[in-house]
Residue frames as qw, qx, qy, qz and C-alpha x, y, z in Angstrom:
[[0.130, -0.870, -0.381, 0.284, 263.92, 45.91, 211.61],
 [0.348, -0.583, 0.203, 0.706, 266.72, 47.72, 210.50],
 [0.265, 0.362, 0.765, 0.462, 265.39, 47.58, 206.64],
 [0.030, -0.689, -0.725, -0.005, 262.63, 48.66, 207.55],
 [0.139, -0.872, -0.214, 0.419, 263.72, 51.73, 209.12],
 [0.399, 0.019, 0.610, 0.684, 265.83, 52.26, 205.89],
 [0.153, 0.354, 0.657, 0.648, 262.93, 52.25, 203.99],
 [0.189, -0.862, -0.280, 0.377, 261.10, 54.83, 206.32],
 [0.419, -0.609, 0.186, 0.647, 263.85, 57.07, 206.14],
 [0.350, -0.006, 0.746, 0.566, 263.77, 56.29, 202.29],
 [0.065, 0.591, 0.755, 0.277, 260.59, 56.98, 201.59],
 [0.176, -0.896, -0.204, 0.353, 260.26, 60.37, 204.05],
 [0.412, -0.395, 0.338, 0.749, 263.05, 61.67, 202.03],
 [0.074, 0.117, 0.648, 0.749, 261.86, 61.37, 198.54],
 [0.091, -0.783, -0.615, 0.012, 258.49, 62.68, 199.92],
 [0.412, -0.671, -0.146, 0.599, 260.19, 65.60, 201.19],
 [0.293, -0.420, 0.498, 0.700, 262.67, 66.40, 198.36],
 [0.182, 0.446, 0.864, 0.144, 259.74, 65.76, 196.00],
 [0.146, -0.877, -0.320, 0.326, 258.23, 69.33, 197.15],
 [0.618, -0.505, 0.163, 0.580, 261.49, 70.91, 196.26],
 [0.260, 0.917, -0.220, -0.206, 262.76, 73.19, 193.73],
 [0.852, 0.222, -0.032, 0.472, 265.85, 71.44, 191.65],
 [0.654, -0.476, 0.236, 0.539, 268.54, 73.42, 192.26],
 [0.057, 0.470, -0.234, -0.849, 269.43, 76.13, 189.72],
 [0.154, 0.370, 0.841, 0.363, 266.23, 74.60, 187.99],
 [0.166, -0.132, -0.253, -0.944, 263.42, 76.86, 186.21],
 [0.136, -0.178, -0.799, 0.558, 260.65, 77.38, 187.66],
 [0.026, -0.560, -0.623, -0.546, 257.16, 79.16, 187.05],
 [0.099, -0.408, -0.434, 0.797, 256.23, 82.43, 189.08],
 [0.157, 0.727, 0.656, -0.125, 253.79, 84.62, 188.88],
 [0.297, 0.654, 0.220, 0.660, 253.70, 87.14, 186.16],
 [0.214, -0.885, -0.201, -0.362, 252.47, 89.86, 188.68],
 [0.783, -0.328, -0.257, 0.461, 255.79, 89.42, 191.09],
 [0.121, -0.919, 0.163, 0.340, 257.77, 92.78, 191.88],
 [0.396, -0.511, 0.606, 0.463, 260.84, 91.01, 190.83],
 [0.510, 0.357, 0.692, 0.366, 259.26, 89.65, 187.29],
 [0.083, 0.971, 0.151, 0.166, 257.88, 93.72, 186.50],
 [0.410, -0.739, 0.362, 0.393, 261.42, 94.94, 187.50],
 [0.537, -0.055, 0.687, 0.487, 262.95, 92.49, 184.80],
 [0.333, 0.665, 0.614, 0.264, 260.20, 93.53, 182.34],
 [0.042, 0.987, 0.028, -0.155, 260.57, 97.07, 182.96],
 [0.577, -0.504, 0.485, 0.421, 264.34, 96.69, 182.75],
 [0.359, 0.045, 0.689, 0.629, 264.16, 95.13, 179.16],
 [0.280, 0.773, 0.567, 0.055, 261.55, 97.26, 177.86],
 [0.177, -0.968, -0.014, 0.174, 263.34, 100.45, 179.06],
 [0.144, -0.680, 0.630, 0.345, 266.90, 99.81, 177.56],
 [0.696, 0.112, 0.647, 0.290, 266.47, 97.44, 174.79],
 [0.037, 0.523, -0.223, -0.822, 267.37, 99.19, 171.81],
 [0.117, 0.406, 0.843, 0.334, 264.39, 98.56, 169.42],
 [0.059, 0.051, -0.157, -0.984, 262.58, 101.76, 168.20],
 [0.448, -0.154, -0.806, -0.355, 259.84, 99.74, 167.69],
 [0.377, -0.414, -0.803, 0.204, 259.17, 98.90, 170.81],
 [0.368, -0.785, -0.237, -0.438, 256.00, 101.12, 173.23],
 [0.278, 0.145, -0.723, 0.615, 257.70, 101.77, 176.38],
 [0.445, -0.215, 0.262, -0.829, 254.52, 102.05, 178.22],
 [0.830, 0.032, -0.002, -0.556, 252.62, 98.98, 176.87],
 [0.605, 0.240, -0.745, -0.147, 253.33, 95.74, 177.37],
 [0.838, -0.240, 0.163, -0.462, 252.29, 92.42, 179.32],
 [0.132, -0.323, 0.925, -0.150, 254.54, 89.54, 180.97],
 [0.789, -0.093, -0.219, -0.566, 252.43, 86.74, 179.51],
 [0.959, -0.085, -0.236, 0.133, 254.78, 83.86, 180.73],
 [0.038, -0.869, 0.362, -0.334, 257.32, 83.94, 183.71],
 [0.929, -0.216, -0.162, 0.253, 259.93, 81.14, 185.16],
 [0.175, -0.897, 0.366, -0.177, 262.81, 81.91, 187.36],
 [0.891, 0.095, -0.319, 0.309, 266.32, 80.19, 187.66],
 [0.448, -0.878, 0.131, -0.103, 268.15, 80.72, 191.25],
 [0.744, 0.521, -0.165, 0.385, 271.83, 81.20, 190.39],
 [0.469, -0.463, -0.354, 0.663, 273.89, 83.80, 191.89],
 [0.215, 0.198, 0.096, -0.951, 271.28, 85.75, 191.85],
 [0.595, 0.343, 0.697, -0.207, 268.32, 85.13, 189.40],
 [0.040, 0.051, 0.787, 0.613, 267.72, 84.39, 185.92],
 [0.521, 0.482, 0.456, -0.537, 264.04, 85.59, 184.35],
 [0.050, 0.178, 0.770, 0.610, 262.78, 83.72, 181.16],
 [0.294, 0.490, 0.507, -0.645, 260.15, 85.97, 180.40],
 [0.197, 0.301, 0.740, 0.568, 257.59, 85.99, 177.40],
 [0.004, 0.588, 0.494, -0.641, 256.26, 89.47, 176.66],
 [0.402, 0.632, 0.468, 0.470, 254.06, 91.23, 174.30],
 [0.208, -0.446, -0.068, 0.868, 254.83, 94.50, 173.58],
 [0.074, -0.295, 0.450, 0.840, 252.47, 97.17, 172.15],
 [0.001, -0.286, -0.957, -0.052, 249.43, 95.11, 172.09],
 [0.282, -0.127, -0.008, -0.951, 246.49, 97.08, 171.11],
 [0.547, -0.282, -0.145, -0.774, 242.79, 96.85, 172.26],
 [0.752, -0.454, 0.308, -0.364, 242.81, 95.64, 175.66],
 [0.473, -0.435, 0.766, 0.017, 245.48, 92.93, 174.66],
 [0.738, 0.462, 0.359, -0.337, 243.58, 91.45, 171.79],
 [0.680, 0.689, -0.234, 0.092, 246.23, 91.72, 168.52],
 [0.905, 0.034, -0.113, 0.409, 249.14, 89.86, 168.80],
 [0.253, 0.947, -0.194, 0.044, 251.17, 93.01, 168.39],
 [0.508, 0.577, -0.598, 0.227, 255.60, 92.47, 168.70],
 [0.880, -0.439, 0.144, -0.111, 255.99, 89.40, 171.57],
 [0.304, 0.574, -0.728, 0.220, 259.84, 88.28, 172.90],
 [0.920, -0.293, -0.226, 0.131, 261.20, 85.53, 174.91],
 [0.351, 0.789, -0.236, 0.445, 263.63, 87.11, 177.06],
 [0.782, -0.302, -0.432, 0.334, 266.25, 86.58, 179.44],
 [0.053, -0.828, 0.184, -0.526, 266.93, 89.47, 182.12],
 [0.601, -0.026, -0.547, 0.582, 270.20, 88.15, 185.03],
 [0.344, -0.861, 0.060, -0.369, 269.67, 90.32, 188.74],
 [0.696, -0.080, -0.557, 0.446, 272.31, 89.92, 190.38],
 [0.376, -0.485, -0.549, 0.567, 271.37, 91.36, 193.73],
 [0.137, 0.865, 0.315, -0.365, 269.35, 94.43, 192.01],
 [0.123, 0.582, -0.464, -0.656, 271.88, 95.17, 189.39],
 [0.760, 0.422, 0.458, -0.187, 269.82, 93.81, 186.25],
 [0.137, -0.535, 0.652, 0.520, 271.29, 92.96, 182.94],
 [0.819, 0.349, 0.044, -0.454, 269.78, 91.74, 179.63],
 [0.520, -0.189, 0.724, 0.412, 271.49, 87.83, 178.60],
 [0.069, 0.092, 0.792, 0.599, 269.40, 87.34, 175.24],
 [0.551, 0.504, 0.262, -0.611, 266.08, 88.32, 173.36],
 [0.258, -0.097, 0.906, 0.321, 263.88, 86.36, 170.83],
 [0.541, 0.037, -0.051, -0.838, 261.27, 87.64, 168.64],
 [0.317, 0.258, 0.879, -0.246, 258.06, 85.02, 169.60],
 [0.287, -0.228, -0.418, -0.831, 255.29, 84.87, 166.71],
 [0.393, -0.241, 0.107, -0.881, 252.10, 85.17, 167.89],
 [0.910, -0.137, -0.363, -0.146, 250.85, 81.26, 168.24],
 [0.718, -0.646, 0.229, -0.120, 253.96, 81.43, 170.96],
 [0.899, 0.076, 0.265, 0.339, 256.61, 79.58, 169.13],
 [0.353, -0.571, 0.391, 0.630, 260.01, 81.31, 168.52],
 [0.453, 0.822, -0.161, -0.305, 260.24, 82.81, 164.92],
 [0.954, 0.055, 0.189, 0.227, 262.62, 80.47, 162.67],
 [0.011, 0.896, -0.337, -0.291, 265.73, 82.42, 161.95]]
């Protein structure tokens, strides 16, 4: 009997923990989050790139990594004309909050099929 309840115990765990979030693993959230449009505004609004529309742009891909604070890997086009339709200038960027004070780690220009640019 005592097996048995082992494997109970064994089995309700990894059912549980299964559900779970890894630990400072990445994660997928929803583009439309306050805290993913903070980040995006953040790196749109102080990245120094003349280039870049500060008005226009669209979080097409968002994952979060719970650190101390959060990490956002975000993939955004910037600049994108007719209703989203032309590819126009698209990054892969990483924007740290650490409890509302936001900071840019790294940016990567993304070509337009989605795949980092070969440098």
């Amino acid at each position: 009997m005592p097996d048995m309840v082992k494997a109970l115990v064994l089995a309700l765990l990894v059912g549980v923990t299964s559900g779970m979030q890894m630990m400072g693993g990445r994660s997928p959230v929803d583009v439309n989050t306050q805290g993913v449009q903070t980040a995006a505004t953040h790196f749109v609004s102080n990245h120094n790139d003349s280039n870049l529309s500060r008005s226009n742009f669209k979080v097409l891909k968002a994952e979060q990594q719970v650190v101390a604070g959060i990490n956002y890997y975000l993939t955004i086009q910037i600049g994108f004309a007719n209703g989203g339709e032309a590819c126009g200038d698209v990054k892969d960027v990483v924007v740290y909050d650490k409890f509302g004070t936001l900071s840019l780690t790294s940016v990567r220009d993304v070509g337009c099929g989605g795949e980092a640019d070969k440098e």
